[in-house]
mmCIF file of the C-alpha atoms, coordinates in Angstrom:
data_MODEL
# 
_entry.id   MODEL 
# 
loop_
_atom_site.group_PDB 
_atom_site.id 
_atom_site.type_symbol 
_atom_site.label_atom_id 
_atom_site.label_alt_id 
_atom_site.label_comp_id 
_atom_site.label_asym_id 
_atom_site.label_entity_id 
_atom_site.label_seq_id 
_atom_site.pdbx_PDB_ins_code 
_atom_site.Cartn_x 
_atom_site.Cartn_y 
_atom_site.Cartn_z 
_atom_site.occupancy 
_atom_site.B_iso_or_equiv 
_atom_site.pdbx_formal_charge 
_atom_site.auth_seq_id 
_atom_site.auth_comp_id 
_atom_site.auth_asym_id 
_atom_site.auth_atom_id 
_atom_site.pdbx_PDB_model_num 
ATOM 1   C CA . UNK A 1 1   ? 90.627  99.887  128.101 1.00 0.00 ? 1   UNK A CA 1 
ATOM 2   C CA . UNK A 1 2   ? 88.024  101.105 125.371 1.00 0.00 ? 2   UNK A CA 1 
ATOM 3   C CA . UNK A 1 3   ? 87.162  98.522  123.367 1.00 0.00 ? 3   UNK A CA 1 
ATOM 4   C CA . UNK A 1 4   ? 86.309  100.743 120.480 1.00 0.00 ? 4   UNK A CA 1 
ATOM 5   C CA . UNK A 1 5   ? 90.043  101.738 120.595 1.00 0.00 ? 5   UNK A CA 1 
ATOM 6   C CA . UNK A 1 6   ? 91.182  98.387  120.521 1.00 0.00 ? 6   UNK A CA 1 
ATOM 7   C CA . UNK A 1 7   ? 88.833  97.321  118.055 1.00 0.00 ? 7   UNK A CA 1 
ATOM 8   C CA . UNK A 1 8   ? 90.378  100.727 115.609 1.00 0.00 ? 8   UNK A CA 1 
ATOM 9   C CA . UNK A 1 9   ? 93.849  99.658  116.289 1.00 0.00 ? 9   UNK A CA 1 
ATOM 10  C CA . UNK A 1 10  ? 93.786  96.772  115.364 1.00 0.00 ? 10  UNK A CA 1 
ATOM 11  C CA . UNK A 1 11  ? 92.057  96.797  112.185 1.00 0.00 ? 11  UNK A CA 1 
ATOM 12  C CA . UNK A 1 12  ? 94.576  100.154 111.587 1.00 0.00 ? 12  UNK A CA 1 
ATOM 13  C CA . UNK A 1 13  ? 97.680  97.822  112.216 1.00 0.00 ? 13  UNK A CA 1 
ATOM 14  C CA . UNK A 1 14  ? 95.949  94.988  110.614 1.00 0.00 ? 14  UNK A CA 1 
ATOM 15  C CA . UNK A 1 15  ? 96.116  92.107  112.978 1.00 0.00 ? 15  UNK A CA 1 
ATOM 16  C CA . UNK A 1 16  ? 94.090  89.657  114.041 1.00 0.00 ? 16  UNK A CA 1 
ATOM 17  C CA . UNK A 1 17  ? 92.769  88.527  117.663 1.00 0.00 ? 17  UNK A CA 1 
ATOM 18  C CA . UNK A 1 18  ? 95.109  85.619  117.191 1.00 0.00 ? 18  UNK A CA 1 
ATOM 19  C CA . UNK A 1 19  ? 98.114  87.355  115.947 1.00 0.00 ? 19  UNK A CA 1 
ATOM 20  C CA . UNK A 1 20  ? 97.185  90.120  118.602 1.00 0.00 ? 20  UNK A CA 1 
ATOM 21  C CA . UNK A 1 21  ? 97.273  87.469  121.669 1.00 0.00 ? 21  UNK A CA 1 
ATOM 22  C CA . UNK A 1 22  ? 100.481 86.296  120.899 1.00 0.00 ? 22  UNK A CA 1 
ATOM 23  C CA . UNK A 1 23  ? 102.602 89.703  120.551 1.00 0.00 ? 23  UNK A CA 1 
ATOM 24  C CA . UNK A 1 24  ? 101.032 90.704  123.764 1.00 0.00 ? 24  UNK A CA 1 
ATOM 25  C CA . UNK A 1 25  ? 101.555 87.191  125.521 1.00 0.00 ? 25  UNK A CA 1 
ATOM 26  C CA . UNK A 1 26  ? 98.170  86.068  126.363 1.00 0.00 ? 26  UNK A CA 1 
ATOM 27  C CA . UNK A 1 27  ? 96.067  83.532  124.865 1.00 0.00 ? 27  UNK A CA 1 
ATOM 28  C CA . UNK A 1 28  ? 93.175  83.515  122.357 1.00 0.00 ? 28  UNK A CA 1 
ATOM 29  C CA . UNK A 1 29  ? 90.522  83.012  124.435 1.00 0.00 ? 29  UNK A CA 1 
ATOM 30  C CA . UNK A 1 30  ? 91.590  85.748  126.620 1.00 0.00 ? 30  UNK A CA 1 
ATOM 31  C CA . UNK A 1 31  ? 91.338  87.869  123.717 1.00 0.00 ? 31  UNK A CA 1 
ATOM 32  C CA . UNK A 1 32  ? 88.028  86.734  122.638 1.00 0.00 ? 32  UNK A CA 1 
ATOM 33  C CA . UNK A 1 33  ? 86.953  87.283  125.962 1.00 0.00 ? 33  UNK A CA 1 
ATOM 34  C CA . UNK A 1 34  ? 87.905  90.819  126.075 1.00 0.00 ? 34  UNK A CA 1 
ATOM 35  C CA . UNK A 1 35  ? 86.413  91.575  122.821 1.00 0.00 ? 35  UNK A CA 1 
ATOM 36  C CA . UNK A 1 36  ? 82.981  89.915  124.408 1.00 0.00 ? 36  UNK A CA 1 
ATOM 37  C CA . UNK A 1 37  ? 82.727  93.263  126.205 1.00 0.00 ? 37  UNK A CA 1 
ATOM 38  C CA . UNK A 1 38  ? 80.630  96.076  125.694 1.00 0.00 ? 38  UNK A CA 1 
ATOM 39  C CA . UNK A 1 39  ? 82.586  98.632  126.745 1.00 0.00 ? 39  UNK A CA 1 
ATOM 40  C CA . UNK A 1 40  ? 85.372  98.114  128.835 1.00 0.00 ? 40  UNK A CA 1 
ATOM 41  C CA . UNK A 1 41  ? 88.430  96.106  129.417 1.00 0.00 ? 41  UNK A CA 1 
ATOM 42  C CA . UNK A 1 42  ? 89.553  95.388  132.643 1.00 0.00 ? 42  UNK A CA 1 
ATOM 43  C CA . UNK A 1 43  ? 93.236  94.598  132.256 1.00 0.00 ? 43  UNK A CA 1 
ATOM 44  C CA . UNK A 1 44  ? 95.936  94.675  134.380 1.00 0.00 ? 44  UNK A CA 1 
ATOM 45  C CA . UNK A 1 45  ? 98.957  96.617  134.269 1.00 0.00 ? 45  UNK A CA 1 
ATOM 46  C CA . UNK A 1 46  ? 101.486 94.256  132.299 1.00 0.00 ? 46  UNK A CA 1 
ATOM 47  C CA . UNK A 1 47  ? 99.162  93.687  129.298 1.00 0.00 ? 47  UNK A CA 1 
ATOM 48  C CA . UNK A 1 48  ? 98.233  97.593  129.188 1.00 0.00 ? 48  UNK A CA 1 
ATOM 49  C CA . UNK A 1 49  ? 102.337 98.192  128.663 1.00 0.00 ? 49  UNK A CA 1 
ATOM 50  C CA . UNK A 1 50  ? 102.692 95.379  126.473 1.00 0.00 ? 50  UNK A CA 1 
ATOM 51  C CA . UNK A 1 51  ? 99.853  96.667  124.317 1.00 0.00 ? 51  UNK A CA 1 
ATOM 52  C CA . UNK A 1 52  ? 101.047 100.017 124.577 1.00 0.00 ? 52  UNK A CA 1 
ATOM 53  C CA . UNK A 1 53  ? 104.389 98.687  123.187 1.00 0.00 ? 53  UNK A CA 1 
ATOM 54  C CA . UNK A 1 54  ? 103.023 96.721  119.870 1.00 0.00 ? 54  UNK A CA 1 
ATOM 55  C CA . UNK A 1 55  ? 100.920 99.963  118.952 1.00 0.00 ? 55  UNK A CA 1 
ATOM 56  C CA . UNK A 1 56  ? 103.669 102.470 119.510 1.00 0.00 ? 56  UNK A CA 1 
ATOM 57  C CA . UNK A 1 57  ? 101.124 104.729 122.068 1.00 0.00 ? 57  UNK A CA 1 
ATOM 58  C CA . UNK A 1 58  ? 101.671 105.190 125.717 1.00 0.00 ? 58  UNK A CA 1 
ATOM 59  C CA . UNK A 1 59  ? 99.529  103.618 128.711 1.00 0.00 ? 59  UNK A CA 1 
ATOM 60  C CA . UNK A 1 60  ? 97.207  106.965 129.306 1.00 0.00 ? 60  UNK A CA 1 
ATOM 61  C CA . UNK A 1 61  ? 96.103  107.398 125.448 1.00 0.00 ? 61  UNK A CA 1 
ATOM 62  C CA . UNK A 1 62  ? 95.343  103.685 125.420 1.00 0.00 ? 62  UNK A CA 1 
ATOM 63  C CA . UNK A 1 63  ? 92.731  103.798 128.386 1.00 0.00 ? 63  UNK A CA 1 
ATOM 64  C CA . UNK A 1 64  ? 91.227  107.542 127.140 1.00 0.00 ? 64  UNK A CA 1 
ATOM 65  C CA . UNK A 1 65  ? 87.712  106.644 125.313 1.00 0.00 ? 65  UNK A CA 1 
ATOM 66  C CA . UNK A 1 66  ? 87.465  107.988 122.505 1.00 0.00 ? 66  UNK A CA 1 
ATOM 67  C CA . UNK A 1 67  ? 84.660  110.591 122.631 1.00 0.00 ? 67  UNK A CA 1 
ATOM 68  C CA . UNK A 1 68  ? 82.708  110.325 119.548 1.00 0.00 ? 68  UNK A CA 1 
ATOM 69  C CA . UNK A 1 69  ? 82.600  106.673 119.667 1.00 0.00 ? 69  UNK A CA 1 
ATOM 70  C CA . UNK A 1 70  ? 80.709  107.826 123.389 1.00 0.00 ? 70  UNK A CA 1 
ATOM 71  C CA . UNK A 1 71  ? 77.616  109.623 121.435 1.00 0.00 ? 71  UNK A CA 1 
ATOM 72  C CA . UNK A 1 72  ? 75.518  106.676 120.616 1.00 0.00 ? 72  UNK A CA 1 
ATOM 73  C CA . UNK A 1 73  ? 72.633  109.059 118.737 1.00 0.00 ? 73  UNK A CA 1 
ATOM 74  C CA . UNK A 1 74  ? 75.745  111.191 116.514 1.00 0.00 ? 74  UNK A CA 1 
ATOM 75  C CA . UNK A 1 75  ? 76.995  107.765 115.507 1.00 0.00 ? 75  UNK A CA 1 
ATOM 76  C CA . UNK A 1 76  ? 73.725  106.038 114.509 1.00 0.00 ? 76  UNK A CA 1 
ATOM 77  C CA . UNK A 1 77  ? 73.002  108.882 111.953 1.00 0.00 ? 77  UNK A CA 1 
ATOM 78  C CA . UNK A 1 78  ? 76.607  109.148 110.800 1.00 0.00 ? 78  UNK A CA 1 
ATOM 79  C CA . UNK A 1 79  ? 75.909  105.262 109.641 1.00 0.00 ? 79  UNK A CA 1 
ATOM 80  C CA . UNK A 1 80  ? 73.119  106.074 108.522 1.00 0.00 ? 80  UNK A CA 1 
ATOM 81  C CA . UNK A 1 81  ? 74.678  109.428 106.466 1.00 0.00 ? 81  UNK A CA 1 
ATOM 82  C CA . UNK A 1 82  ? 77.684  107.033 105.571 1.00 0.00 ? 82  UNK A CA 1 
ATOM 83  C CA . UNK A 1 83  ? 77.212  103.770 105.379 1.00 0.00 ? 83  UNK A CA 1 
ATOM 84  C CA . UNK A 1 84  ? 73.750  103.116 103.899 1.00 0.00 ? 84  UNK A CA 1 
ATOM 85  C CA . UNK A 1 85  ? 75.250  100.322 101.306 1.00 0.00 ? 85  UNK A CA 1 
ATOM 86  C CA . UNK A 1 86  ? 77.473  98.404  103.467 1.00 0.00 ? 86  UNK A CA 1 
ATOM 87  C CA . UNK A 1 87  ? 80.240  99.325  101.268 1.00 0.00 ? 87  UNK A CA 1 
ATOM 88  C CA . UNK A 1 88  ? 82.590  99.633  104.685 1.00 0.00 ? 88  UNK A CA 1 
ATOM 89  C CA . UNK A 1 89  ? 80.960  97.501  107.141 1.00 0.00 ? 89  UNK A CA 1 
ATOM 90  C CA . UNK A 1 90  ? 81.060  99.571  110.267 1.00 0.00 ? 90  UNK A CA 1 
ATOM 91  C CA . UNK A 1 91  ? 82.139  103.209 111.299 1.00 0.00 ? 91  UNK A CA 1 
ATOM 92  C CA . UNK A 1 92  ? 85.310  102.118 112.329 1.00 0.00 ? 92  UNK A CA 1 
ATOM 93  C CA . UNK A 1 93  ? 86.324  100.681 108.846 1.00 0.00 ? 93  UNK A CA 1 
ATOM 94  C CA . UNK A 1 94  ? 85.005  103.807 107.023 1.00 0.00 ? 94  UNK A CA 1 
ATOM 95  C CA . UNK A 1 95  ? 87.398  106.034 109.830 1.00 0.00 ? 95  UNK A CA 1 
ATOM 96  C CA . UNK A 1 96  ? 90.193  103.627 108.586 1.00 0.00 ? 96  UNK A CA 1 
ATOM 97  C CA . UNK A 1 97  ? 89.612  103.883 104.725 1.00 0.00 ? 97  UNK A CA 1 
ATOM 98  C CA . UNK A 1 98  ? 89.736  107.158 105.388 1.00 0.00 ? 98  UNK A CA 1 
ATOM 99  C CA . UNK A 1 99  ? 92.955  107.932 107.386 1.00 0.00 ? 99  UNK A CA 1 
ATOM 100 C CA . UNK A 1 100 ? 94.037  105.385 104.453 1.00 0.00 ? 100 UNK A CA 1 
ATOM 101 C CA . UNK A 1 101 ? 92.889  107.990 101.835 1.00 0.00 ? 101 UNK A CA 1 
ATOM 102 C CA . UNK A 1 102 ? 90.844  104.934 100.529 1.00 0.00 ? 102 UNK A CA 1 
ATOM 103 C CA . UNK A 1 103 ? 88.965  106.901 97.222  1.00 0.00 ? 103 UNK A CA 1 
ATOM 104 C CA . UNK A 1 104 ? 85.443  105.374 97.903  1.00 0.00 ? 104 UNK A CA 1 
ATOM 105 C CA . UNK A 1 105 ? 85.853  106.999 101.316 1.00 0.00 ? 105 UNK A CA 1 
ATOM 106 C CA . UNK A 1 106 ? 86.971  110.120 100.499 1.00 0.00 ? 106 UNK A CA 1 
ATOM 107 C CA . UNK A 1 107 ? 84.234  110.369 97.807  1.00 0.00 ? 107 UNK A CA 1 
ATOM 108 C CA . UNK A 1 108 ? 81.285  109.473 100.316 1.00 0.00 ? 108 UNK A CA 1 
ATOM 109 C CA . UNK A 1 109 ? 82.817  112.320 102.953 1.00 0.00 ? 109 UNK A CA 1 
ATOM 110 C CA . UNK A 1 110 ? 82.873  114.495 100.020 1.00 0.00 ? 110 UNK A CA 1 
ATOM 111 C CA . UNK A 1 111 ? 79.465  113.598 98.753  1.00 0.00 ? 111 UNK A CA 1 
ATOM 112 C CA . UNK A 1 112 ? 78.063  114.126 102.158 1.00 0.00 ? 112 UNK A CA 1 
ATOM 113 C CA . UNK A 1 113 ? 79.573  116.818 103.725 1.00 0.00 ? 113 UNK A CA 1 
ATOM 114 C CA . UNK A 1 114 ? 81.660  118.454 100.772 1.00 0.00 ? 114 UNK A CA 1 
ATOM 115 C CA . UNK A 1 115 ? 84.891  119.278 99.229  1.00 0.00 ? 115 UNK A CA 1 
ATOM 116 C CA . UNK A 1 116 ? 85.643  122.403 102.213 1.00 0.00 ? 116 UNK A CA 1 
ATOM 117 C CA . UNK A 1 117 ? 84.733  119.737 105.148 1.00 0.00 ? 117 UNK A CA 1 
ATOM 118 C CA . UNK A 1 118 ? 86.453  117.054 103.766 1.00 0.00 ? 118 UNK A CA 1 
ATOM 119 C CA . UNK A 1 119 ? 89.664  119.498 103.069 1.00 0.00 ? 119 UNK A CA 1 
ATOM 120 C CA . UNK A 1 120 ? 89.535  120.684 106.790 1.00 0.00 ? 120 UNK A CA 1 
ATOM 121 C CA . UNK A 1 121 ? 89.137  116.835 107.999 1.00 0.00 ? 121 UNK A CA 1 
ATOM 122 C CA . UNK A 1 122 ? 91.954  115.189 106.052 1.00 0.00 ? 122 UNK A CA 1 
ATOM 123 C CA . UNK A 1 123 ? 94.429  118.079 104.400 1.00 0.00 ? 123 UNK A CA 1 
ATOM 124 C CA . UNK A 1 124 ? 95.292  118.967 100.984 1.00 0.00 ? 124 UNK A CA 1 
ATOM 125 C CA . UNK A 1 125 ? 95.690  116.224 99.614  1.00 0.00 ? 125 UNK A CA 1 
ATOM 126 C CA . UNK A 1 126 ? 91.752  116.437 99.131  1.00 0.00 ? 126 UNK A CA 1 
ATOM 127 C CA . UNK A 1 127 ? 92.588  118.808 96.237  1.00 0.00 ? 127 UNK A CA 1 
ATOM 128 C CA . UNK A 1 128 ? 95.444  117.096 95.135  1.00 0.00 ? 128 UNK A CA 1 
ATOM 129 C CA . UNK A 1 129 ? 94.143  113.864 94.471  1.00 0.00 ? 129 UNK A CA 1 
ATOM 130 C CA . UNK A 1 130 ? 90.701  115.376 92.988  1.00 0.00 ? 130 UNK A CA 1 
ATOM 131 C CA . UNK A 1 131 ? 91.054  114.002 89.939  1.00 0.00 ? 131 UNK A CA 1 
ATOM 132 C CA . UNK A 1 132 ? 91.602  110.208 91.343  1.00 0.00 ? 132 UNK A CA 1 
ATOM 133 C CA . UNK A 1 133 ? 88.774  109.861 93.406  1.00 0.00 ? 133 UNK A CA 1 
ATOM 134 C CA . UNK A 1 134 ? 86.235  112.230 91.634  1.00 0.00 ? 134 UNK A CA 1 
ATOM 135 C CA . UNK A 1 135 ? 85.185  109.138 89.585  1.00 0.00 ? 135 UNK A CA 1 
ATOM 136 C CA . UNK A 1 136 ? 83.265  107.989 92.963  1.00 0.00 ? 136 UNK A CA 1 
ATOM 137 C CA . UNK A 1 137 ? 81.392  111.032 93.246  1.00 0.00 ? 137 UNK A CA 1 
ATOM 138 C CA . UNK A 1 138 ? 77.793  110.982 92.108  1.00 0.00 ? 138 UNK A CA 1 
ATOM 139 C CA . UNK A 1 139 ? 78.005  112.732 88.713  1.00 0.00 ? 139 UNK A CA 1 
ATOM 140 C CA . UNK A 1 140 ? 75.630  115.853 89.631  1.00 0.00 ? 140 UNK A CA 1 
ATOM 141 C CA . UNK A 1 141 ? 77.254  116.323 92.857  1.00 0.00 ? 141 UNK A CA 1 
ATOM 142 C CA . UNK A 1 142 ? 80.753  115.457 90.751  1.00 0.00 ? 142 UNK A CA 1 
ATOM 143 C CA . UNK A 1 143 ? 79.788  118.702 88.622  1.00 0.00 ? 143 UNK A CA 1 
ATOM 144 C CA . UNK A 1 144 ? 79.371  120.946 91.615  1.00 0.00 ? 144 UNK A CA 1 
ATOM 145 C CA . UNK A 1 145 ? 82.551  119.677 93.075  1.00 0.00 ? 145 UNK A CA 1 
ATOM 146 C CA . UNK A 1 146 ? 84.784  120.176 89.954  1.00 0.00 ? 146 UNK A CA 1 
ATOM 147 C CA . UNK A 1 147 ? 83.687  123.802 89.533  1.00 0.00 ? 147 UNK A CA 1 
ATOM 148 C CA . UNK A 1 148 ? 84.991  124.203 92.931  1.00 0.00 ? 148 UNK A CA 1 
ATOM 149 C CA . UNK A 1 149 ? 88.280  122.367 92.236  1.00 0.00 ? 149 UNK A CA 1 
ATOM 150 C CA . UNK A 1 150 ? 88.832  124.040 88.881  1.00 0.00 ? 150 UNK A CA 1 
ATOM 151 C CA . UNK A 1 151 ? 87.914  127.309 90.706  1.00 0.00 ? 151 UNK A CA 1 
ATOM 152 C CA . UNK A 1 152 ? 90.371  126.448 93.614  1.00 0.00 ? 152 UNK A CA 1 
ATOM 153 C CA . UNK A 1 153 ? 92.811  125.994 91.125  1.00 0.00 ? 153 UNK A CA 1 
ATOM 154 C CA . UNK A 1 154 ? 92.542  129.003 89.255  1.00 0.00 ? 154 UNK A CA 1 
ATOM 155 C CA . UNK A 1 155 ? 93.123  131.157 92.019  1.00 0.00 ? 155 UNK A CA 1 
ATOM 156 C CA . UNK A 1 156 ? 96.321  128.752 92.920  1.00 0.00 ? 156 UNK A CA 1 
ATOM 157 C CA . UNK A 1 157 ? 95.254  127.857 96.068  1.00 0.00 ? 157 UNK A CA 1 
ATOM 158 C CA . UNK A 1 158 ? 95.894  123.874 94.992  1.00 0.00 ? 158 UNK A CA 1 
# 
């Protein structure tokens, strides 16, 4: 198993190593020991199904890497792009604030990339929720963006 996607799951389903160990049936130091790894897990069969069961995914999406997390060069300047002030301490928890719709997130994507990226990455409710998160925006870049939005609007796209 990845242990990128074990590391994303469970900070997505919010559990610890210790709380993790005992759902699955193993103990803590097993756990620990797995999360010593680079790369990957070598498990065997009864753990992958029991791990499968607490995160609601089958056996075969659980030991598929995840390919982004494969690009060691794409990720170090997406931290760089993303996380220059530590505000989420890794890639993984800025991925999770954003399938959260966490504002700061959404703000730095839209900072960074824009308002059409960020729409294409995580839906409407980019537009919808414009007026929440704007507030996180840089203010020039905040200008720029609420033309668009008022612009979007207008033509009743939102």
């Amino acid at each position: 198993m990845d242990i990128v996607k074990l590391r994303l799951l469970l900070k997505l389903k919010r559990l610890t190593q210790a709380s993790f160990a005992k759902k699955i049936g193993v103990s803590r130091q097993a756990v620990s020991k797995w999360f010593q790894s680079k790369t990957f897990i070598p498990m065997n069969t009864k753990h992958l199904q029991k791990i499968s069961h607490v995160f609601g995914v089958n056996v075969n999406e659980l030991m598929q890497s995840l390919p982004f997390f494969q690009n060691h060069t794409l990720i170090e300047q997406m931290r760089s792009e993303f996380l220059w002030d530590y505000l989420y301490p890794t890639f993984e928890d800025f991925i999770l604030a954003l399938t959260r719709f966490h504002y700061p997130a959404v703000a730095r994507l839209v900072e960074c990339r824009g308002l059409f990226y960020t729409y294409r990455i995580l839906g409407n409710k980019v537009w919808k929720e414009f007026t929440s998160y704007k507030l996180n925006i840089h203010p020039i870049r905040r200008q720029e963006c609420e033309r668009l939005w008022t612009l979007q609007q207008n033509l009743g796209l939102i």
